[in-house]
Every structure is written in C-alpha cells, then in structure tokens.
C-alpha positions as CSV (number, residue, x, y, z in Angstrom):
1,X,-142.5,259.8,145.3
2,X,-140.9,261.0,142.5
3,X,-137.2,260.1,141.9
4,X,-134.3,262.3,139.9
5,X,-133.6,261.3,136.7
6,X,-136.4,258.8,136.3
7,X,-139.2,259.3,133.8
8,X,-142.1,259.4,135.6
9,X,-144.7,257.9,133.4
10,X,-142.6,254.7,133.1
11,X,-142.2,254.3,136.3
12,X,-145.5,254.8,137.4
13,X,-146.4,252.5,134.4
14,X,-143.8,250.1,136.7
15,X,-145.4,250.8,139.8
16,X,-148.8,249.5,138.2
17,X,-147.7,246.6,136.5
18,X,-145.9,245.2,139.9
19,X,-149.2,245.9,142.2
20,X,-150.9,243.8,139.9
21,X,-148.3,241.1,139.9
22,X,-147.1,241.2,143.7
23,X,-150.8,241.4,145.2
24,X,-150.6,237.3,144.3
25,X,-147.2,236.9,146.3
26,X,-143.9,238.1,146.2
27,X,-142.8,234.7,145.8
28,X,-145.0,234.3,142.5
29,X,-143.9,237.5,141.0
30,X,-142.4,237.6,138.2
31,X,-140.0,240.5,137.0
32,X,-140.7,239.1,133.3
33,X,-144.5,239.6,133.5
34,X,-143.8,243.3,135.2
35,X,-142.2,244.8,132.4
36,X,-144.2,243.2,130.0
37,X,-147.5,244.5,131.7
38,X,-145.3,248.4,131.9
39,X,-144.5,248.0,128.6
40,X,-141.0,248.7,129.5
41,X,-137.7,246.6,129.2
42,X,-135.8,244.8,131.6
43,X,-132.8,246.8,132.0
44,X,-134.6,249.9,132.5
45,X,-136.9,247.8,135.4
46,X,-133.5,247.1,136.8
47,X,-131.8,250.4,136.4
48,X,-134.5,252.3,137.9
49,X,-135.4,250.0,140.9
50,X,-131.5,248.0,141.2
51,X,-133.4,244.4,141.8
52,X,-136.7,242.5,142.7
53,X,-136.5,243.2,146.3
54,X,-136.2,246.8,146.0
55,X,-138.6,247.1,143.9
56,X,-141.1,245.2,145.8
57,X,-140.0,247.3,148.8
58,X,-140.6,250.7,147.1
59,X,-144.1,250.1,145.5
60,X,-144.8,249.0,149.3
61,X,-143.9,252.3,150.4
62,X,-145.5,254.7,147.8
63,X,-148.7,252.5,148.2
64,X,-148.8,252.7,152.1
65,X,-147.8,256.5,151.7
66,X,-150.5,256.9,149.3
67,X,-152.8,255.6,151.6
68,X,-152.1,257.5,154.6
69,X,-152.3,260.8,152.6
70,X,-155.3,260.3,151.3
71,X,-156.8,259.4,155.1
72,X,-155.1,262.8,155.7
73,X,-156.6,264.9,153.1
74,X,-160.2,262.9,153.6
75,X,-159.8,263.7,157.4
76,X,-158.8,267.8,156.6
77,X,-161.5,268.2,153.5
78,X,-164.1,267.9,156.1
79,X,-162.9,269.0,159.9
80,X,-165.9,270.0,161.3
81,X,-167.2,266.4,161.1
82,X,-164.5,264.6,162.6
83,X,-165.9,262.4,166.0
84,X,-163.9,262.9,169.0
85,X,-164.6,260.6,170.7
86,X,-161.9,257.6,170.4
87,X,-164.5,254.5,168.9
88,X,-166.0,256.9,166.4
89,X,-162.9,258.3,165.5
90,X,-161.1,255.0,164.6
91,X,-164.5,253.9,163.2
92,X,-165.1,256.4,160.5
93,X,-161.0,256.0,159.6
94,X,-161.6,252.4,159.0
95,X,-164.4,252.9,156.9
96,X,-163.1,255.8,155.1
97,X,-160.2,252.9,154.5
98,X,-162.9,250.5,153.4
99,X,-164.2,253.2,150.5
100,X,-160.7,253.9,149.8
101,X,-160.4,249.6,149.1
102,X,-163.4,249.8,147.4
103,X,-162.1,252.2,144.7
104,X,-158.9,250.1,143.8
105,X,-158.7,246.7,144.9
106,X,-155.5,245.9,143.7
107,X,-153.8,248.3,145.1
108,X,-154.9,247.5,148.9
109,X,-155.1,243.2,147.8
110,X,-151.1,244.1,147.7
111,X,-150.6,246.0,151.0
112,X,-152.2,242.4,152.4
113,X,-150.2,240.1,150.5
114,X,-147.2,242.0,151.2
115,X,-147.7,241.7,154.9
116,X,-149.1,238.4,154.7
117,X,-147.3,236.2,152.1
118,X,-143.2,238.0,152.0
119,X,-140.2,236.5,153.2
120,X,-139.4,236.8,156.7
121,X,-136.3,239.2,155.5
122,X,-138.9,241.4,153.9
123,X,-141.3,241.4,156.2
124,X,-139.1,242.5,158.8
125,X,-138.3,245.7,156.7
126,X,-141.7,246.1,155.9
127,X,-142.6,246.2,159.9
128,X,-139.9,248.4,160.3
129,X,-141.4,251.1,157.6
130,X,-145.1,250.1,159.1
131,X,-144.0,251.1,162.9
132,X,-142.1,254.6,161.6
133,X,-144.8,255.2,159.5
134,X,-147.7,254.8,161.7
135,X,-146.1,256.5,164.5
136,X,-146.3,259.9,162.9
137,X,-149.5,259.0,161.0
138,X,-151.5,257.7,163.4
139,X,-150.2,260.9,165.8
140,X,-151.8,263.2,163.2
141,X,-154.8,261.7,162.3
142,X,-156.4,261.2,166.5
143,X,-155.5,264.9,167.2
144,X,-158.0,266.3,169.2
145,X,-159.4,262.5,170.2
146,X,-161.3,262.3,173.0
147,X,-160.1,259.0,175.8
148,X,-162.4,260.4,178.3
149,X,-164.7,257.4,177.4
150,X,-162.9,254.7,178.4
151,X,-163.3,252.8,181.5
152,X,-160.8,253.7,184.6
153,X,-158.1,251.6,184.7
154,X,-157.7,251.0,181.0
155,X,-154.6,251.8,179.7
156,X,-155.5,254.4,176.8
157,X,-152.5,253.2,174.8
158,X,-153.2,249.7,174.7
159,X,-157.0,250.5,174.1
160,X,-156.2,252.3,171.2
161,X,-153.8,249.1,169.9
162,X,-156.4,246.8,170.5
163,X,-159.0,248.8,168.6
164,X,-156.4,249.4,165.8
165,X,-156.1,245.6,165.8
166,X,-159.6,244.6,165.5
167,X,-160.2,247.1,163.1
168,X,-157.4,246.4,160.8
169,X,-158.5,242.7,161.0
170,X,-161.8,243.4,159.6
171,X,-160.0,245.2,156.8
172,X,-157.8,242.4,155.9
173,X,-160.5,239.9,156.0
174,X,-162.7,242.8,153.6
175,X,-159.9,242.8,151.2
176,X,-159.6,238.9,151.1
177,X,-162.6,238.6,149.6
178,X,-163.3,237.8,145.7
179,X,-166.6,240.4,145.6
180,X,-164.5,242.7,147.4
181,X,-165.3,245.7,145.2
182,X,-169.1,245.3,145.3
183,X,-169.7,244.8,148.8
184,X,-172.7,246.0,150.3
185,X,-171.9,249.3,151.7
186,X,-174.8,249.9,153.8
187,X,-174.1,245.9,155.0
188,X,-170.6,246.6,155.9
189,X,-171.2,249.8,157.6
190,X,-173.5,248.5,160.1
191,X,-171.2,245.6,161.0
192,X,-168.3,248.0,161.6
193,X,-170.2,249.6,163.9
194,X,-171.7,246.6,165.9
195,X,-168.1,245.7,166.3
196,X,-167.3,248.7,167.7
197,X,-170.2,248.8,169.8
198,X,-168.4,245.3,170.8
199,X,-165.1,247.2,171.8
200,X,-167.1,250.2,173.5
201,X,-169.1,248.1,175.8
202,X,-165.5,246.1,176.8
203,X,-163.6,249.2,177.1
204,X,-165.9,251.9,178.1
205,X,-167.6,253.4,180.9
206,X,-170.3,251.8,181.6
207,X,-173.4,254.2,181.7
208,X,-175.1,254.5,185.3
C-alpha cells in the first residue's frame, strides 16, 4: 500500500530489507541491519514507519495483502477451472500457495516467523488483522463452493476450519524447510492430495 508523502522506492527498498531481517525473529531484528540492507538512514526508517513495532506490523500486512491478492487474481485469471467441490477447492488454493512460496521464500519464511516467533503483544494484533482479513478473503475466494459432499451431520463451518487448519499446517511445515525453494513439485502435489483424500474420507459421504 502506498502511503502520502513517502517515496516509494525507498520504502519498498524498506519493506525488503525488513522481510529479510524479521523472517529470523522479531526479537533478532535489528533496525541497524534494516537500513543498512535499504540503503537508507535511520531517521528516515523512523520517520516513515514511527518505530520497530510498527514497522514490523506494516510489512506484516502488505505481505499478507499481497498474498491474498495474488490468490485472488490466480483464482479470476482462470474461472472456468476452479473445483467446486469443497476438498478440491481448498486443495488447489493451498497449492497455488505452495507455488506462490516457492517463487519467494523469504517473503512467506516471514509470514511464519511472524506468527510463530513475535511477542505475545504482537501476536495478538497480528490475529486480530489475520481474523478480519480472512473473513472477507476467504468469503471471496469459496464463492460458488460446493458442501454438498460432506457427510450429514457435519457442521460445514467447522469442516471447512478443520481443512483450513490441516492445510495451513502443511504449509508452515513446507516453508520450515531449508530446500524449501527446490522441493519436488510433482512430490508435494501428490502428498497434498493424499491428505486431502485423508480429510474426504473423514468428512465426506461415504459412497454406497
């Protein structure tokens, strides 16, 4: 997001340099090593962003905004192939995710850490921003999904949380990992989908 009155270069310069520092730890992080990787001085670190925190806190947000966005325009580039059916739907999202990691580690290694590693002050306004955001994200991108396969009795909202759970743990466990970038992609595909074949046989009808 752009800001009035800021030069954008620099602080997109800024916004680099402090994905690549906070991705080990907010606690780690040092301000010093930010500007020295933008290229930029202190003050203007401080004058654009007010202090550590916030600065952490908005590189959180344009990153997770970034994300989402580009779920979005993957999902709209190509509508005639989107599954409706709920498994396939959340399965092609996570590895559209999973490409998405692929092309910049760094980026998604610091959504982890951020959630992961901050302090529990932080992390309780990063929750916050996750729970608004995902509500009107996740909305958007299951329009049109189809619940009809899930069992009777299951409750289609807490189906969808635990899929979204399993799903998003497989991601954070991807991202953990120090070959991340050159995963086998043929590899990890089939695993996501013998997990979800996992979740379908638990939570959906069971074929006569």
């Amino acid at each position: 997001m752009t800001t009035p009155g800021i030069d954008e270069e620099k602080r997109q310069r800024i916004i680099r340099a402090s994905i690549d520092e906070f991705r080990e730890g907010y606690a780690l992080a040092s301000t010093n090593e930010i500007v020295r990787k933008a290229g930029v001085s202190k003050g203007l670190l401080f004058h654009y962003f007010g202090n550590k925190k916030n600065l952490f806190l908005e590189v959180f947000k344009e990153c997770a905004a970034n994300l989402q966005e580009k779920l979005l325009t993957f999902q709209e580039a190509d509508p005639g192939n989107i599954p409706s059916d709920i498994f396939d739907r959340l399965t092609r999202l996570a590895l559209v995710k999973l490409r998405l990691f692929q092309a910049d580690p760094a980026l998604y290694q610091f959504l982890a850490a951020a959630i992961q590693d901050s302090p529990d002050d932080i992390k309780q306004e990063l929750q916050t921003f996750i729970n608004t955001a995902a509500e009107d994200g996740i909305a958007t991108l299951l329009t049109g999904v189809d619940l009809s396969g899930l069992r009777p009795g299951i409750d289609p909202a807490k189906a969808l949380r635990l899929i979204q759970l399993v799903m998003d743990g497989l991601l954070r466990d991807y991202i953990g990992k120090e070959d991340f970038a050159s995963l086998d992609w043929n590899k990890e595909v089939a695993q996501f989908n013998e997990y979800m074949d996992m979740l379908r046989r638990g939570l959906g009808k069971q074929e006569s």
